[in-house]
N, C-alpha and C positions, 0 to 999 in steps of 0.2 A: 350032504343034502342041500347045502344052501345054494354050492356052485351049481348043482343040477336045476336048483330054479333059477339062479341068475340067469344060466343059459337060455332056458326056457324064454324068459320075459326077453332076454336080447331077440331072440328069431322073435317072436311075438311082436316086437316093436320094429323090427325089420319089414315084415310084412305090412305093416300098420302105415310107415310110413312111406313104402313103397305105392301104397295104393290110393295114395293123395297127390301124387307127382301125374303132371298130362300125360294121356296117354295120346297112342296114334289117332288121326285124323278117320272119321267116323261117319257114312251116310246112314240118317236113318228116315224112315220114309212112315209116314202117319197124318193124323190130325190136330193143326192148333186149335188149343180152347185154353179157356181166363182160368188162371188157379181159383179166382174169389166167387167169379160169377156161372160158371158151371160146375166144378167140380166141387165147391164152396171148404176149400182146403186152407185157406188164406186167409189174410185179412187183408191185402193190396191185391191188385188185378196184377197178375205175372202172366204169360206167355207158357202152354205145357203142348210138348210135344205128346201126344199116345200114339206109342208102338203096340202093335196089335202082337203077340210073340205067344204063339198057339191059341189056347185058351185063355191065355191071361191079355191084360193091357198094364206096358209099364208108360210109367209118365215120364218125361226128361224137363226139366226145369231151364228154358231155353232164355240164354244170358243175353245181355247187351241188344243193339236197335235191329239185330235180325229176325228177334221173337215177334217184332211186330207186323213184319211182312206173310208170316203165316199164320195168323191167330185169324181163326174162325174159317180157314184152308184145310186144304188136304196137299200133302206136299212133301219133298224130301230136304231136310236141313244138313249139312255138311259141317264139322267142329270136333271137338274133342269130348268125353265124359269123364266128370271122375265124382265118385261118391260124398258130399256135404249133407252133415248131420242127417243123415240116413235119407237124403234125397240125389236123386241122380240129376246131375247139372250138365247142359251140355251148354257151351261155348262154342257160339255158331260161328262160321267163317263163311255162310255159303247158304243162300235157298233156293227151293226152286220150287215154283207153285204149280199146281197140273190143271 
């Protein structure tokens, strides 16, 4: 019984940390708005992508001085995503405002 849960928690911690490493390079196209001052999710003004993805809207938490060129745009950002403490970060390499 014990080796069947060690196994367990080893995939478990496989997947886990597999999903912290960059992924592929990512266009995603939406609107920037202020983590603090619109969506009032904050308490610093950050840069949020929203992806409109059917009926929902995901937010992407747009890193470094690219988030600045679209905040309060409508536009596509170019970078990578990966999941921090239950928020989706994208790391821009790339904007382009419409």
């Amino acid at each position: 019984m014990k080796k069947i849960t060690f196994i367990c928690a080893m995939v478990i911690g496989m997947f886990c940390i597999s999903g912290v490493q960059a992924g592929d390079a990512v266009t995603l196209t939406g609107k920037g708005v202020c983590a603090k001052c619109n969506l009032k999710s904050a308490d610093k003004c950050a840069t949020v992508l929203q992806v409109k993805d059917g009926d929902t809207t995901k937010n992407y938490y747009v890193k470094g001085k690219m988030g600045k060129k679209i905040k309060g745009k409508e536009g596509s950002v170019t970078g990578t995503v990966k999941e921090v403490d239950g928020k989706l970060m994208l790391a821009a390499t790339g904007v382009e405002i419409k």
